[in-house]
N, C-alpha and C positions, 0 to 999 in steps of 0.2 A: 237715206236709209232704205235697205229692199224694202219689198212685200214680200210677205210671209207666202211660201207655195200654199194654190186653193184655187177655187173656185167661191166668188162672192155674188151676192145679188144683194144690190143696192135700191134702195128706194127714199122714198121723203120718211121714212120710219130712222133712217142713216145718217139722217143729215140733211143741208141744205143744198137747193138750186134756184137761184136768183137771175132773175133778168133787172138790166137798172137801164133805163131810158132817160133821154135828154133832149132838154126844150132848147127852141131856138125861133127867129124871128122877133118882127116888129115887136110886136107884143108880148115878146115872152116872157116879163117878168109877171104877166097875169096867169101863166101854168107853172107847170114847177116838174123837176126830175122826177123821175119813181121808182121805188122799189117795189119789182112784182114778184111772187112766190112762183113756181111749178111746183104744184101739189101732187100732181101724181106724172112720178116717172119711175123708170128703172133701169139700170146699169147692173150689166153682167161683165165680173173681172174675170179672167182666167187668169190665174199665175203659176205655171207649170214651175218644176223643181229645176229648171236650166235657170229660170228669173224670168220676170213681167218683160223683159226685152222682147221675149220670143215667147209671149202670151196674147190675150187680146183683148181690148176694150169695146163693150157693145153699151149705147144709149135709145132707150126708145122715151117719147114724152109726149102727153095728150096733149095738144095746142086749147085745147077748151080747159084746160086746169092754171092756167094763170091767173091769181088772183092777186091786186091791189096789196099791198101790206102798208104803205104811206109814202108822202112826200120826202123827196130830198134835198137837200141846202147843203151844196159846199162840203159832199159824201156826209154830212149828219143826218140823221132819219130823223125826221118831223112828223113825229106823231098825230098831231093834234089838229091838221095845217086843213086834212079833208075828211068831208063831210061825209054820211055814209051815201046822200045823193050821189056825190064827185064820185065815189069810187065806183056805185053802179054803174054811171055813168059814162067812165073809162072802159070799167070793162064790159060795155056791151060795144062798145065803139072799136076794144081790140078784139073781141070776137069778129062783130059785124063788119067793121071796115078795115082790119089791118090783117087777124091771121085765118078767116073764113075756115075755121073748123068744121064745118060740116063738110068742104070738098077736102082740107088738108086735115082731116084729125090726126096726126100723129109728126113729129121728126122723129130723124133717124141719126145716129153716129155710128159708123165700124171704123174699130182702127185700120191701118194695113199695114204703119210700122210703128216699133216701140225703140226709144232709143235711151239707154242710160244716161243721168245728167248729175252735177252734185246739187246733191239735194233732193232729187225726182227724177222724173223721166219728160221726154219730146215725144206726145204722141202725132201721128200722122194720120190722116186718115179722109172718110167722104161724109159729107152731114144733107141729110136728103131734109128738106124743111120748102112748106108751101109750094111742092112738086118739083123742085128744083134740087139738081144734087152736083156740090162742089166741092172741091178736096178743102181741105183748113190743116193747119196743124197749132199745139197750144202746149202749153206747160203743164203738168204736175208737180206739186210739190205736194212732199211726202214724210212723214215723221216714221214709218213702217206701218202706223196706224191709222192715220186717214190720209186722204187725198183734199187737195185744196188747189184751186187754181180760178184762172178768171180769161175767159176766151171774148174777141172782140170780133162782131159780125157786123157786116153793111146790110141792111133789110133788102136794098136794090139788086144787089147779089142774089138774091132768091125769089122776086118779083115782085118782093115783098114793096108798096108804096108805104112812106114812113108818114104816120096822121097828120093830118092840118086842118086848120081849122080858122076861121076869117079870113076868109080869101087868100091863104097862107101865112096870113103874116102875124100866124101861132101855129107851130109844128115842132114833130116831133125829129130831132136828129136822126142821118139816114143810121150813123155810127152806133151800137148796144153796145152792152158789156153783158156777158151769162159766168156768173161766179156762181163757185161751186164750194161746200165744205160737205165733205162724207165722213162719216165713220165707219171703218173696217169690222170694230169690234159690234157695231149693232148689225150688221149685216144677219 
């Protein structure tokens, strides 16, 4: 279904942006997948009256607002699984050792094309994260009223080193998933 011609600005007040991570190595059934939050970002739509083809998607997001939300099992959330130690824990490890927000505070998305699809759209475009900036493109899907979709990035692609931990043999996959559900109407 289209989007409605406008202008939107999107934030965590809109809906969600997830990052989900995945363990791997010797030991890895001693850690576990994660789902992290971005608490503060914002997405600006433009949908000019031609259609969102020939509009434009902009994302900006604090790399220091990723916060812990729990453990995952086999895509189920496991609430219960850490502690609120562990998740300090992690996240002073993804600040400190994996996305050094103090020299990278922010990623960045601009599209540079929109392409119609059933169901949503194919955006195109460059995602500038941890100084590093590469083209990506990823799906939308769309009801007219939010936006939903789930983009997969390698951390190495952006210089990013993916955690480890005992000599490596507990780490974190180079491979993320960042899912997104917005709503148009809380914009």
């Amino acid at each position: 279904m289209s989007l409605k011609a406008g202008s939107y600005c999107l934030s965590a007040n809109s809906g969600n942006l997830y990052v989900y991570t995945f363990k791997e190595g010797l030991l890895s059934k001693l850690a576990h997948d994660l789902l992290i939050d971005v608490t503060n970002f914002k997405v600006n739509l433009n949908v000019p009256e031609a259609g969102f083809a020939s509009g434009s998607l902009e994302l900006e997001l604090q790399t220091n607002s990723l916060k812990v939300i729990c453990a995952m099992k086999d895509g189920e959330r496991q609430p219960d699984t850490l502690k609120e130690k562990d998740i300090a824990d992690i996240e002073k490890d993804m600040n400190g050792k994996v996305l050094h927000p103090d020299k990278y505070p922010a990623a960045n998305f601009r599209s540079k094309a929109i392409q119609e699809k059933e169901g949503g759209y194919k955006i195109n475009g460059d995602l500038s994260l941890h100084g590093v900036t590469k083209p990506i493109d990823f799906d939308i899907d769309t009801n007219g009223e939010n936006l939903k979709g789930m983009i997969t990035l390698l951390q190495k692609d952006y210089g990013i080193k993916p955690f480890k931990a005992m000599l490596g043999t507990l780490k974190i996959k180079n491979e993320i998933n960042v899912g997104f559900d917005l709503s148009l109407n809380k914009a």
